[in-house]
VODOLUM-946071 format. One line per 2 residues: number of its first residue (from 1); their letters; for each residue x, y, z of C-alpha. Coordinates in Angstrom, 2 decimals. Layout:
N
NUM) a) X:Y:Z | ...
This chain:
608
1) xx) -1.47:-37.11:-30.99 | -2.97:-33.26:-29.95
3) xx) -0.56:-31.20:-27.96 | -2.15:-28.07:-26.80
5) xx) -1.12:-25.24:-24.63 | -3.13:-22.53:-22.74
7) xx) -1.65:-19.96:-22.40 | -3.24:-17.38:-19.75
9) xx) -1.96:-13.56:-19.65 | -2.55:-11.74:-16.12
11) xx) -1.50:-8.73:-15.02 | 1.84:-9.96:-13.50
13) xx) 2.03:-13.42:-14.62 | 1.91:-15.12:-17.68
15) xx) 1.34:-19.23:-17.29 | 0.88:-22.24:-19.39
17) xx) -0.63:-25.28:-19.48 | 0.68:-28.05:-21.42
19) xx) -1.09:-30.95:-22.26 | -1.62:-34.02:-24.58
21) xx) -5.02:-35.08:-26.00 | -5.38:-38.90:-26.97
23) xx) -7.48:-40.68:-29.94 | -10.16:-41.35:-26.93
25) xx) -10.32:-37.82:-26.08 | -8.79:-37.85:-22.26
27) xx) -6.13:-35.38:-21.68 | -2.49:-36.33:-19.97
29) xx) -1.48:-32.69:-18.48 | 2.16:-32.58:-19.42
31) xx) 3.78:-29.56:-17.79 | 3.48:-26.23:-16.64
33) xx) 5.21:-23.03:-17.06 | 4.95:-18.79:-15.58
35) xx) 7.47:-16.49:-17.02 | 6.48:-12.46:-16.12
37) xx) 4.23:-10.49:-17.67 | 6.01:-7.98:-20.19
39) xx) 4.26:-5.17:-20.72 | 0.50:-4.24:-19.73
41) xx) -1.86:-7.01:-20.03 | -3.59:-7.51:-23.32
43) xx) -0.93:-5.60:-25.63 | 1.96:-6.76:-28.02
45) xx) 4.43:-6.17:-25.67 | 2.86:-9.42:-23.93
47) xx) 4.46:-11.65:-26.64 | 8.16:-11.76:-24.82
49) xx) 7.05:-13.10:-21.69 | 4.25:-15.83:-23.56
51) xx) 7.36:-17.03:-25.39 | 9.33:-17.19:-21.93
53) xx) 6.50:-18.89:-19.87 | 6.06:-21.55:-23.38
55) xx) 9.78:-22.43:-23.37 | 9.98:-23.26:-19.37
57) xx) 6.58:-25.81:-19.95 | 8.10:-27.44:-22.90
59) xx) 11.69:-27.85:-21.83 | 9.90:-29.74:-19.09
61) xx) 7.91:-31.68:-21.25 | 10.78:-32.32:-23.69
63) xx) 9.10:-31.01:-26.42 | 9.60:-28.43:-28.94
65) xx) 7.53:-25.28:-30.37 | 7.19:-27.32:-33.29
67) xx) 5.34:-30.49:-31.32 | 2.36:-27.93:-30.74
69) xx) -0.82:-28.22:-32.36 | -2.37:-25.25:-30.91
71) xx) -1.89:-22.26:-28.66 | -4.78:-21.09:-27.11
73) xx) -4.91:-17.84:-25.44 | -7.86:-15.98:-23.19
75) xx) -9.65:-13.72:-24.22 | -8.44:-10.69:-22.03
77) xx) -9.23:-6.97:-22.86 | -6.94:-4.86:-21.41
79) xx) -7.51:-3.70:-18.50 | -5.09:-0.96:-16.84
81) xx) -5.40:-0.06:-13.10 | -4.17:3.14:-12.19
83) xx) -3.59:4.45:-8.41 | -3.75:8.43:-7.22
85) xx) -3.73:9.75:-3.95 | -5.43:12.56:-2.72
87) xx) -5.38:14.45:0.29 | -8.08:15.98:2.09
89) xx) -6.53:18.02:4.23 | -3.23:19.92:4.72
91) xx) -1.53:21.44:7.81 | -0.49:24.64:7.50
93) xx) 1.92:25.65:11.08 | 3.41:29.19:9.72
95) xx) 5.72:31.02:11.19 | 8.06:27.99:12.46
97) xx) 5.70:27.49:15.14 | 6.72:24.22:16.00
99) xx) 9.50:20.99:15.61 | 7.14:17.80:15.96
101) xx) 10.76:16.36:15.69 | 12.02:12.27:16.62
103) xx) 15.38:12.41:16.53 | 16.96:9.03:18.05
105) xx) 18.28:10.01:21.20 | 16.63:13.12:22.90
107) xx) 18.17:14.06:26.39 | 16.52:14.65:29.80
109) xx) 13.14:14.09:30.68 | 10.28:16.10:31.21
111) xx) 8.91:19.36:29.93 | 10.45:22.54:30.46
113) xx) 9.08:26.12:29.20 | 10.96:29.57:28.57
115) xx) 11.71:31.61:26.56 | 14.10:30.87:23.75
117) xx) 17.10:32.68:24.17 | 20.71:32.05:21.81
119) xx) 23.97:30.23:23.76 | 25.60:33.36:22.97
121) xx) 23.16:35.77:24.98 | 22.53:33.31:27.48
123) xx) 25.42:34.71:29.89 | 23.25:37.80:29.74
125) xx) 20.21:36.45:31.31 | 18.59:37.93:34.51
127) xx) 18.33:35.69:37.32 | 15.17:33.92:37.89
129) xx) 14.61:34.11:34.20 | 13.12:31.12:32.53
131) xx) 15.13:30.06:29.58 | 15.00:27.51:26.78
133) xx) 18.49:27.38:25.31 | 19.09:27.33:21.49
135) xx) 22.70:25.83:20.46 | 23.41:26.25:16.76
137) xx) 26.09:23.86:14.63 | 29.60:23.84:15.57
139) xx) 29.61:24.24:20.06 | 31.22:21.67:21.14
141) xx) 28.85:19.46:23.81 | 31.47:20.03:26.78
143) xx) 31.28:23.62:26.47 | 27.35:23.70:25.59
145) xx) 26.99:22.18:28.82 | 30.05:24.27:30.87
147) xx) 28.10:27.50:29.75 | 24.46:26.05:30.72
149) xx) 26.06:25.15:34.22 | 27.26:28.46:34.71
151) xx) 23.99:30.24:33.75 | 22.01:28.03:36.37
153) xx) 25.00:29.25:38.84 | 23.97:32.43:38.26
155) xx) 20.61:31.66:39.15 | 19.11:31.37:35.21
157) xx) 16.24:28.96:35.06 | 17.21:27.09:32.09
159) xx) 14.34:25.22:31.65 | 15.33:23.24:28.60
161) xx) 17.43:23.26:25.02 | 17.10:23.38:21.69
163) xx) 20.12:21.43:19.35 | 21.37:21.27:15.98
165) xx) 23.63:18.53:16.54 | 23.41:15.22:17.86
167) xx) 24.59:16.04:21.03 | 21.14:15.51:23.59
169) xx) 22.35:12.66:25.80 | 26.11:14.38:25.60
171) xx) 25.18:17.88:27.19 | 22.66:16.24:29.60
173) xx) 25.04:13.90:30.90 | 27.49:17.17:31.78
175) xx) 24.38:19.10:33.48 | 23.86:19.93:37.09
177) xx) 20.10:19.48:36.54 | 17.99:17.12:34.32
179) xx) 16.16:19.49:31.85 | 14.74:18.19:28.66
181) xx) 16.65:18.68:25.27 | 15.96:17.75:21.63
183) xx) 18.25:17.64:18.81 | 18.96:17.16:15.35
185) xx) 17.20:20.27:14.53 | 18.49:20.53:10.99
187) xx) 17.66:24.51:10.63 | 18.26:25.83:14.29
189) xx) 18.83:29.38:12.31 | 15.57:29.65:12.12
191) xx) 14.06:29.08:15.37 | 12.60:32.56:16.44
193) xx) 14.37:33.98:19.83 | 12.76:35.97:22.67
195) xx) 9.65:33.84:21.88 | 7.53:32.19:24.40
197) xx) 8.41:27.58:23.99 | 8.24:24.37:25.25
199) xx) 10.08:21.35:25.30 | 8.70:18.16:25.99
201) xx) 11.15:14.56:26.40 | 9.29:11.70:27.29
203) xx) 11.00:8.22:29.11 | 12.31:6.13:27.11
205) xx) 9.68:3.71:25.82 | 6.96:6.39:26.50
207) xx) 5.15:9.33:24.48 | 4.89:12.68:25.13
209) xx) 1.48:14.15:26.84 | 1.30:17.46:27.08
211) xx) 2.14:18.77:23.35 | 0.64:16.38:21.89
213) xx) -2.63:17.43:23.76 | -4.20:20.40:22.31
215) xx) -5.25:21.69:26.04 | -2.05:21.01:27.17
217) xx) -0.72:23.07:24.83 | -3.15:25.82:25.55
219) xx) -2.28:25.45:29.12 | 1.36:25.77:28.71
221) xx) 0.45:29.24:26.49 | -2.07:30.35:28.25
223) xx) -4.80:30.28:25.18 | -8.29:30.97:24.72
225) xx) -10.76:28.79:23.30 | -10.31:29.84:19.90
227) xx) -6.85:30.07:19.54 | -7.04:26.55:21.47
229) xx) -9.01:24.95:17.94 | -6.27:26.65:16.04
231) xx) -3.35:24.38:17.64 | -5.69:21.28:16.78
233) xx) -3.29:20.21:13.78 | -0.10:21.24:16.21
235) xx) -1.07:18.46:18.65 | -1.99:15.66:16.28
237) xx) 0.98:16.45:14.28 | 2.86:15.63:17.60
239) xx) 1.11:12.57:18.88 | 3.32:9.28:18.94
241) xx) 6.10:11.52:19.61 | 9.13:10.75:22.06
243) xx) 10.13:14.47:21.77 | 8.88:17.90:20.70
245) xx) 8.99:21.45:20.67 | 6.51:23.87:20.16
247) xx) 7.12:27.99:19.91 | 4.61:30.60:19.92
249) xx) 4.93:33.44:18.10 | 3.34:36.93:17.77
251) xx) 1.51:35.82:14.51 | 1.38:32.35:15.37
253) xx) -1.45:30.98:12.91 | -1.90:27.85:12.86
255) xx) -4.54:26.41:9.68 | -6.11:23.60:8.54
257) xx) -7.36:24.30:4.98 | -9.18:21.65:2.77
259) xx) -7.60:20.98:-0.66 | -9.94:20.88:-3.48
261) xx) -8.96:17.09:-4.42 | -11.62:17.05:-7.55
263) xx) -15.01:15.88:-8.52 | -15.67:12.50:-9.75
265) xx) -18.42:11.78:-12.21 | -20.07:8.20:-12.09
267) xx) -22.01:7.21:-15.25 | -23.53:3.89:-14.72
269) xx) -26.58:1.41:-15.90 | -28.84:3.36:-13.39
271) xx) -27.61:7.00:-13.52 | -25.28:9.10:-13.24
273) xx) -23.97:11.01:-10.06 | -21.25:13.00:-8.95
275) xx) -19.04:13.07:-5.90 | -16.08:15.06:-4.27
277) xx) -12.72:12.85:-3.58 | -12.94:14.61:-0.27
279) xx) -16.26:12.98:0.71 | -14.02:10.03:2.13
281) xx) -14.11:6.64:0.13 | -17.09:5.24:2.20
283) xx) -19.07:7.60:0.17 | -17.59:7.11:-3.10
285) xx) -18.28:3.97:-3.19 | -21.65:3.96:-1.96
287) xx) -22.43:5.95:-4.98 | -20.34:3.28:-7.11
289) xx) -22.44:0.99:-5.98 | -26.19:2.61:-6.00
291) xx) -25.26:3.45:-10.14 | -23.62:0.46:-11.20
293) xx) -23.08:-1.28:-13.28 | -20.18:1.57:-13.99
295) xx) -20.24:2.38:-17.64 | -17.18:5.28:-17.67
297) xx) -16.03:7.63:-14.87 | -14.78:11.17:-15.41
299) xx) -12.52:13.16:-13.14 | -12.90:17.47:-12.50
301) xx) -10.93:19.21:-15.46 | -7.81:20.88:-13.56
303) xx) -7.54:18.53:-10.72 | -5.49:15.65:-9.23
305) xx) -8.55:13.16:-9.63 | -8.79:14.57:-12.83
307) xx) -5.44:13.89:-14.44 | -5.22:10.53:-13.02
309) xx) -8.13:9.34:-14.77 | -7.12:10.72:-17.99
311) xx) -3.54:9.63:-17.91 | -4.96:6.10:-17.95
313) xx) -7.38:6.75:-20.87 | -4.43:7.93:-22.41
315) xx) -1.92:5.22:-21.55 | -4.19:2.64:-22.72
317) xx) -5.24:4.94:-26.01 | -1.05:5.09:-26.78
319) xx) -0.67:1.21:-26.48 | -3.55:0.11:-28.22
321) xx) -4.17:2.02:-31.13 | -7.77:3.26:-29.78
323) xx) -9.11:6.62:-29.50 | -9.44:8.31:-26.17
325) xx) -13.43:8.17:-26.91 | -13.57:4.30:-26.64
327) xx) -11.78:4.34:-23.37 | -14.26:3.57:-20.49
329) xx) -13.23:3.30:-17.21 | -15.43:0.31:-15.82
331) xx) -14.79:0.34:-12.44 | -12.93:2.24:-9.73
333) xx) -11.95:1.21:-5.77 | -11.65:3.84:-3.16
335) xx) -9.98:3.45:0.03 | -9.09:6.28:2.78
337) xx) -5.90:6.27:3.72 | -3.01:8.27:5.42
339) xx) 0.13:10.42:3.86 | 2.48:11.82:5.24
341) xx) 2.69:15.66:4.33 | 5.81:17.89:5.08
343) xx) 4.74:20.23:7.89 | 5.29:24.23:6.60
345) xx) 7.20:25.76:9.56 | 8.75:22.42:10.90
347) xx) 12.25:23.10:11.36 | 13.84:19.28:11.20
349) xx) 11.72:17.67:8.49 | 8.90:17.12:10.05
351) xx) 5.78:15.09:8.56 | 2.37:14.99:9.63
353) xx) -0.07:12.42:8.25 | -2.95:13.76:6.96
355) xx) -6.16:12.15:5.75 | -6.07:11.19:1.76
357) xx) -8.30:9.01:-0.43 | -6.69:6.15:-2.54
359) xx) -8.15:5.97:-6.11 | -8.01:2.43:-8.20
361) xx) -9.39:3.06:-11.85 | -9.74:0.01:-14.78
363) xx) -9.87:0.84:-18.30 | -11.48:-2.03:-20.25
365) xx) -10.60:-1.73:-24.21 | -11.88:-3.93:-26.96
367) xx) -10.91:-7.27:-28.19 | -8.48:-6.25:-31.04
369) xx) -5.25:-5.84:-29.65 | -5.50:-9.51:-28.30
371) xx) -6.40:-10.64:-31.85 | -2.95:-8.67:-32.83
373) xx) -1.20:-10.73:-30.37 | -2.39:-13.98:-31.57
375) xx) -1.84:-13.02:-35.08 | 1.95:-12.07:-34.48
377) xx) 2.38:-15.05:-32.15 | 0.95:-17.53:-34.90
379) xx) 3.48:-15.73:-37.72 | 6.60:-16.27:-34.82
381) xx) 5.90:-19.25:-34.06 | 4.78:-20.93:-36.93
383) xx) 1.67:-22.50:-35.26 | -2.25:-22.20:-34.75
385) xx) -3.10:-19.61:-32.44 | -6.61:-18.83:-31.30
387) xx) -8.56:-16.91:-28.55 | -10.09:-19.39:-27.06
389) xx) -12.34:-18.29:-23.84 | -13.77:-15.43:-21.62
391) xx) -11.00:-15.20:-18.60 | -12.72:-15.96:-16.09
393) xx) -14.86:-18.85:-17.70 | -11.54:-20.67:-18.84
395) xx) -10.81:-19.93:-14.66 | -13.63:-21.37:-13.68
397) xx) -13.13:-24.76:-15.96 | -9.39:-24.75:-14.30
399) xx) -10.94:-24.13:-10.66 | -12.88:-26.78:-10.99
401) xx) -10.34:-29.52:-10.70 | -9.41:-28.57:-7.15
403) xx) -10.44:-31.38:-5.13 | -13.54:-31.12:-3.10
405) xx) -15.54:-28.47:-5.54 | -18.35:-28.52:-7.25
407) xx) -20.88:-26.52:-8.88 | -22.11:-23.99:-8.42
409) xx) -19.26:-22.39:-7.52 | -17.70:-19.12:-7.64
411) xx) -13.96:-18.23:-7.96 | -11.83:-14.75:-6.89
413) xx) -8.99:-14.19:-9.02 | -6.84:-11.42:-7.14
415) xx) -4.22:-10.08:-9.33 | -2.14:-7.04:-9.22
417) xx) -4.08:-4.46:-10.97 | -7.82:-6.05:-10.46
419) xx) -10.13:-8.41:-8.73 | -11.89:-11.05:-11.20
421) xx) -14.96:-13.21:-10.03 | -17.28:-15.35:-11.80
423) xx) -19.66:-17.77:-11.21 | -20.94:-21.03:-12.81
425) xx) -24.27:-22.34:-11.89 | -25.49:-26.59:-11.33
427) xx) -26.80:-26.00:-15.11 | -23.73:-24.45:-17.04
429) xx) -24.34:-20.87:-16.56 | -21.46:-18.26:-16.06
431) xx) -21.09:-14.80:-15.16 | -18.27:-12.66:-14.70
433) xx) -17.13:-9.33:-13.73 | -13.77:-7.08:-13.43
435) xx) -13.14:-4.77:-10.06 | -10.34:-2.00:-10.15
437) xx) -7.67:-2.69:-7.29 | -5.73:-5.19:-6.15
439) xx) -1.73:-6.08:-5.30 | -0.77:-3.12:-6.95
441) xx) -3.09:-0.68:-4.65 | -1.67:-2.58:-1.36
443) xx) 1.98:-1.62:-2.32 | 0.67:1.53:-2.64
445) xx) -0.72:1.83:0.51 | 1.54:0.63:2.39
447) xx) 4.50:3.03:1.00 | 2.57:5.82:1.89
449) xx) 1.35:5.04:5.16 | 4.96:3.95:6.23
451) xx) 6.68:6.94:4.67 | 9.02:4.31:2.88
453) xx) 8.86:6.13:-0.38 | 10.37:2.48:-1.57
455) xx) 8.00:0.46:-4.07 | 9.72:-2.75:-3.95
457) xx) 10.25:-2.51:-0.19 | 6.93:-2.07:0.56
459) xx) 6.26:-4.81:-1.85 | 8.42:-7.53:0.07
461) xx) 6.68:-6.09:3.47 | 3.48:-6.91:1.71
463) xx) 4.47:-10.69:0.98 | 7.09:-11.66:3.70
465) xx) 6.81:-11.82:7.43 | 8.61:-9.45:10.09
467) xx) 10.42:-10.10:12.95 | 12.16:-8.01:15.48
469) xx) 15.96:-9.01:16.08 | 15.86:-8.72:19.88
471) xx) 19.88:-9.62:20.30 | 22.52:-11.24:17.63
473) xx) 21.27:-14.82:18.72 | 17.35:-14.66:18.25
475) xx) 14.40:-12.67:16.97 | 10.41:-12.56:17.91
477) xx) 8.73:-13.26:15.05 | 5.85:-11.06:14.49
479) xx) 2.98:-13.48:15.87 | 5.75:-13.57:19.03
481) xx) 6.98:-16.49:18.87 | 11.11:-16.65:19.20
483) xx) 13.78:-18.07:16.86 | 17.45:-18.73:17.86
485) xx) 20.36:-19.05:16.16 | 23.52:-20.78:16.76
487) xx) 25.80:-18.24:14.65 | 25.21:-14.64:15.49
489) xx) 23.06:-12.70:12.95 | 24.69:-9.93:11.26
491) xx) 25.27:-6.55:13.12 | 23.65:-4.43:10.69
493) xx) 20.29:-5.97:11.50 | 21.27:-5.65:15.46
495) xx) 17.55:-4.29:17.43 | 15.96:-3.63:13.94
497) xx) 12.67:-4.96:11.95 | 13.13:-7.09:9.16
499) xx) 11.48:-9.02:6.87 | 12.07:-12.42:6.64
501) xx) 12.50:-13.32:2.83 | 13.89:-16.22:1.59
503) xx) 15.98:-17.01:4.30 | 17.81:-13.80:4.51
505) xx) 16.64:-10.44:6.61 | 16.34:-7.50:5.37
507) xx) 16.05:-4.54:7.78 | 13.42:-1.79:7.35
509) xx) 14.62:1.67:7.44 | 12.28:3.38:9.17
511) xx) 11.53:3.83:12.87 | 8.10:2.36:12.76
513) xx) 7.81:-0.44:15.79 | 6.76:-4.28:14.04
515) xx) 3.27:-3.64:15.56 | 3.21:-0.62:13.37
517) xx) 4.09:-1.91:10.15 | 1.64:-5.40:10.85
519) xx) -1.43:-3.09:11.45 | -0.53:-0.98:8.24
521) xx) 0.30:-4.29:6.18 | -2.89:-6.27:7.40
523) xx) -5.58:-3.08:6.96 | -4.35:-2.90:3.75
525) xx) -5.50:-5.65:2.70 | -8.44:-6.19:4.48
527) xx) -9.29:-2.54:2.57 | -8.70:-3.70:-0.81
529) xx) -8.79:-7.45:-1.07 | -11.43:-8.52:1.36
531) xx) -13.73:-5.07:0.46 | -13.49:-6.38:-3.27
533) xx) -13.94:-9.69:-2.32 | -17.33:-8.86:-0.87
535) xx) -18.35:-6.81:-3.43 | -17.06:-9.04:-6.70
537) xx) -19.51:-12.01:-5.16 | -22.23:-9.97:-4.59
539) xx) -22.31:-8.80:-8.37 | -21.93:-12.27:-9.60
541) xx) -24.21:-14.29:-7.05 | -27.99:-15.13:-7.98
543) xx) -29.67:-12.32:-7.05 | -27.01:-10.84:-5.22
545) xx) -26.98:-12.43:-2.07 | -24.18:-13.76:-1.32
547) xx) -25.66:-16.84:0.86 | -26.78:-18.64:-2.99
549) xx) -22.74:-19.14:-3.05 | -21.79:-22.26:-1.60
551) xx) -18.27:-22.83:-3.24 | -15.49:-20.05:-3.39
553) xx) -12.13:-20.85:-4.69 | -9.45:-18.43:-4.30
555) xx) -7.09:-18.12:-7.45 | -4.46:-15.95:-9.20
557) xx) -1.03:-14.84:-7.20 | -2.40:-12.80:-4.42
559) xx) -4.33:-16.14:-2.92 | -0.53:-17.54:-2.51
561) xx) -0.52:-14.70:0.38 | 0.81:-16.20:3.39
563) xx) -2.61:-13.88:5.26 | -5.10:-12.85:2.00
565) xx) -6.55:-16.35:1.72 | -7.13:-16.36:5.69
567) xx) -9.11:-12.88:5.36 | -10.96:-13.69:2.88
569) xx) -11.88:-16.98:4.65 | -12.89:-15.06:7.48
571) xx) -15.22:-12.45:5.92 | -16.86:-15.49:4.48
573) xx) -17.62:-17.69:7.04 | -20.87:-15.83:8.55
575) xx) -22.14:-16.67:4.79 | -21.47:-20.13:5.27
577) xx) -19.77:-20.32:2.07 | -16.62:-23.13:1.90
579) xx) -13.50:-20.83:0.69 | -10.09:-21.57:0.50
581) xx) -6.82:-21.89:-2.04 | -7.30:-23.52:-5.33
583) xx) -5.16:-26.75:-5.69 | -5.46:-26.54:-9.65
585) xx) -5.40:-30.24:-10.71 | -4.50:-31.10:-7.66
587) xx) -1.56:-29.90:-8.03 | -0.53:-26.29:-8.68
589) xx) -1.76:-24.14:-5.84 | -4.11:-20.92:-6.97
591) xx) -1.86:-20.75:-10.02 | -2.55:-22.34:-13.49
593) xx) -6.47:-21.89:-13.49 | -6.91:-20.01:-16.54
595) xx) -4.26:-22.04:-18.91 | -5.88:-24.91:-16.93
597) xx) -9.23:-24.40:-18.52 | -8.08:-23.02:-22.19
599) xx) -6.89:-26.56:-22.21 | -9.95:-28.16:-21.08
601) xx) -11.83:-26.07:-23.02 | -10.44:-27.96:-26.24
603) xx) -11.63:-31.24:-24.82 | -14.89:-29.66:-24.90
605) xx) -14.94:-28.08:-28.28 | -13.29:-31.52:-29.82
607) xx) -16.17:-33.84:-28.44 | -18.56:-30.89:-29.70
């Protein structure tokens, strides 16, 4: 009796296969195991979570280490995905020019314009005066509002406020007239007085229009066409906005500079070319593509792009023993993207988002350190140990026991540092090939486009569904259908958006609407996972078109997505190619194809 186990080591995962080979050669598939990844794929530090995912296939099995006749592993080279982002343009708003500011509960309505003028002086105003109040920390709402009332007695157009505490809704509620007022304006200090503002509240539910409209802000200040282009980065800064104020002052300048975000350097089979990040991604890919395949890419010494590509040279350099000259970056994904960028001059925190360009580089490193993992797993374990297959052969072999395939067929292995795809022709013929990006780049995306500046929450709002708890007895789920419950729901997720995980909610902090955080979750990955998906089969199809496909089965973690498998599905359809999950053996889902095949591949090399 032959008891084998494959033993496949991803980026995230590491799964085995278990299974038992009889005298006539067929194989009984015993068990199956997944344990995480330790450490980056392909090094030493992989050996703690092989062991793991072994021990949960064999305890089901029954069996111990010492049952095994052979391990066999894949043959993966390390690859290392790195992500950068780097913005294209920054706003510049000097001289406190403006409070693009949210707080939760503005007061009033409306927009009101004045000049700004301290509580404390306001008592001096002339009559007929127009007047935007600024009330610094520590005046109590009641008298805030006592001493507005009397200056509007006195025949002061108070035409609005300006508030460092949370006090909007308070002072409004004590006025004699409905003027707009913001607050929460952290450093009210430093709002210039006897300066020319406006103040803009919208209705609840609603926007605001004029300051977030570059001629509305030029009519409100009276500008000329040039300093009207100026306030450009103003307005867009404010749009989405419930509430904002804007303040002009003598120097006033407003900028929008571009940042020199670095060269990139593309050496491929067909040339070499070179490309600033601030081109956008569209282009940096286009030249990906016109010199590939990619043979190494090289960032501008001194910049962002620069560093990130040689901090994964080096990363990969420190863990596997190689020198920095046999480091080759085979592929990189580029995406544009939003971040948010603290505005200078914003007096409550404000943050614009600005244009940026998402980077995804892959290092791809020799075979050695994988032959130093199956040399120190043989001397732990006390057992044979070889490297069996090519990854995404051995994923093929395991692909091909979902029901319904045959050759030729292609398969899409989406990870969480790459995209894998390979293809096996009617007459035995493979071909494979490794794209930077994946899981990984979505998290990334979505943290930064959200503002969460929380990796594992924008992790779980990349795999879970949202809802929006409407009362403390039912939510709308996101695709708006509505859930009730017979207990009430906990108060702290009272009117907020949550993911559903596992049963439990857990609320997102952030003031984002569901809609919001759907589009952001959903572009993301139609940006990274279906672009790669496009462009993986195209490299690997006959000639590359990707009509010669007629199978595509969808493996590895990501194609457990509750949406990924449905968007790639989608973008494939006008091909008339048949995609869809792997059910490995009928019986694992996407997961198990690689250890699926190092086990098959056995069979094969037996009967050879």
């Amino acid at each position: 009796m032959t008891i084998v186990a494959g033993i496949d080591i991803g980026n995230s995962t590491s799964e085995v296969c278990l299974a038992r080979f009889n005298g006539d050669k067929t194989v009984e598939f015993l068990a199956s195991g997944i344990a995480k990844t330790t450490g980056i794929k392909g090094t030493v530090a992989n050996l703690q979570g092989i062991i793991m995912a072994l021990d949960v296939a064999l305890s089901k099995a029954g069996l111990d280490i010492s049952d095994l006749t052979e391990i066999r592993l894949n043959e993966a080279t390390p690859v290392i995905g790195d992500i950068a982002m780097e913005t294209i343009t920054e706003t510049i708003i000097t001289e406190s020019t403006m409070i693009g500011h949210n707080p939760a509960t503005p007061g009033g309505v409306g927009l009101g314009v004045g000049v700004t003028c301290s509580l404390a002086e306001l008592a001096a105003a002339r009559s007929g005066e127009q007047i935007i109040c600024v009330i610094p920390h520590g005046v109590d709402y009641e008298d805030a509002a006592r001493m507005i009332n009397s200056a509007i007695d006195e025949g002061v157009l108070v035409q609005g406020a300006i508030v460092n505490q949370d006090d909007a809704v308070l002072i409004v509620n004590r006025l004699c007239s409905n003027i707009p007022v913001v607050d929460e304006v952290t450093m009210i200090d430093k709002v210039p007085l006897g300066m020319l503002a406006a103040v803009e509240v919208a209705e609840a539910g609603q926007t605001i229009k004029t300051l977030s409209n570059p001629y509305g802000i030029a009519t409100v200040f009276e500008l000329s066409a040039e300093d009207t282009k100026l306030v450009v980065p103003v307005a867009r800064a404010l749009i989405g906005n419930r509430s904002a104020v804007v303040v002009r002052t003598p120097q006033g300048d407003v900028k929008a500079r571009t940042i020199a975000a670095g060269v990139i350097t593309v050496f491929g089979a067909r040339g070499k070319a070179d490309i600033d990040v601030d081109a956008g991604a569209a282009k940096i890919m286009e030249l990906v593509e016109r010199v590939q395949p990619v043979e190494n890419v090289q960032g501008e010494a001194g910049t962002n792009v620069g560093g990130m590509l040689e901090r994964v040279r080096q990363v990969m350099g420190e863990l596997t023993g190689q020198s920095l000259n046999e480091m080759k970056i085979q592929d990189i994904l580029s995406v544009d993207t939003f971040i948010p960028q603290k505005v200078r001059g914003g007096l409550a925190g404000e943050f614009a988002l600005e244009n940026a360009v998402a980077l995804a580089a892959m290092v791809k490193t020799s075979r050695l350190p994988m032959q130093q993992i199956a040399d120190q797993l043989e001397k732990r374990l006390n057992t044979r140990v070889i490297i069996a297959g090519v990854e995404a052969n051995m994923a093929i072999q395991g692909a091909l026991t979902t029901p319904g395939t045959a050759k030729p067929l292609a398969i899409l292995d989406m990870g969480g540092g790459s995209t894998d795809a390979a293809i096996i022709s009617r007459d035995e013929r493979t071909f494979a090939i490794h794209l930077a990006g994946a899981g990984d780049m979505v998290t990334m995306l979505i943290n930064s486009e959200l503002g969460l500046n929380d990796v594992d929450l924008a992790e779980d709002i990349k795999k879970y569904a949202l809802a929006k708890v409407e009362s403390l007895y039912h939510i709308r789920l996101e695709d708006g259908t509505v859930r009730f419950y017979g207990q009430h729901l906990p108060p702290e997720v009272f009117a907020r958006v949550v993911i559903l995980k596992d049963g439990s909610m857990t609320p997102i902090p952030s003031e984002h609407p569901l809609e919001r955080i759907r589009y952001v979750r959903r572009e993301a990955k139609k940006r990274v996972f279906v672009t790669n998906a496009l462009r993986a089969l195209a490299r690997v199809a006959p000639t590359g078109n990707i009509r010669h496909i007629d199978f595509v089965v969808l493996v590895g973690g990501s194609a457990l997505d509750f949406e990924i498998p449905e968007m790639v599905t989608d973008a494939l359809a006008e091909y008339g190619i048949v995609c869809g999950r792997g059910n490995i053996r009928g019986i694992e889902g996407p997961r198990n194809a690689v250890a699926t095949g190092l086990v098959l591949s056995y069979h094969g090399a037996e009967a050879g």
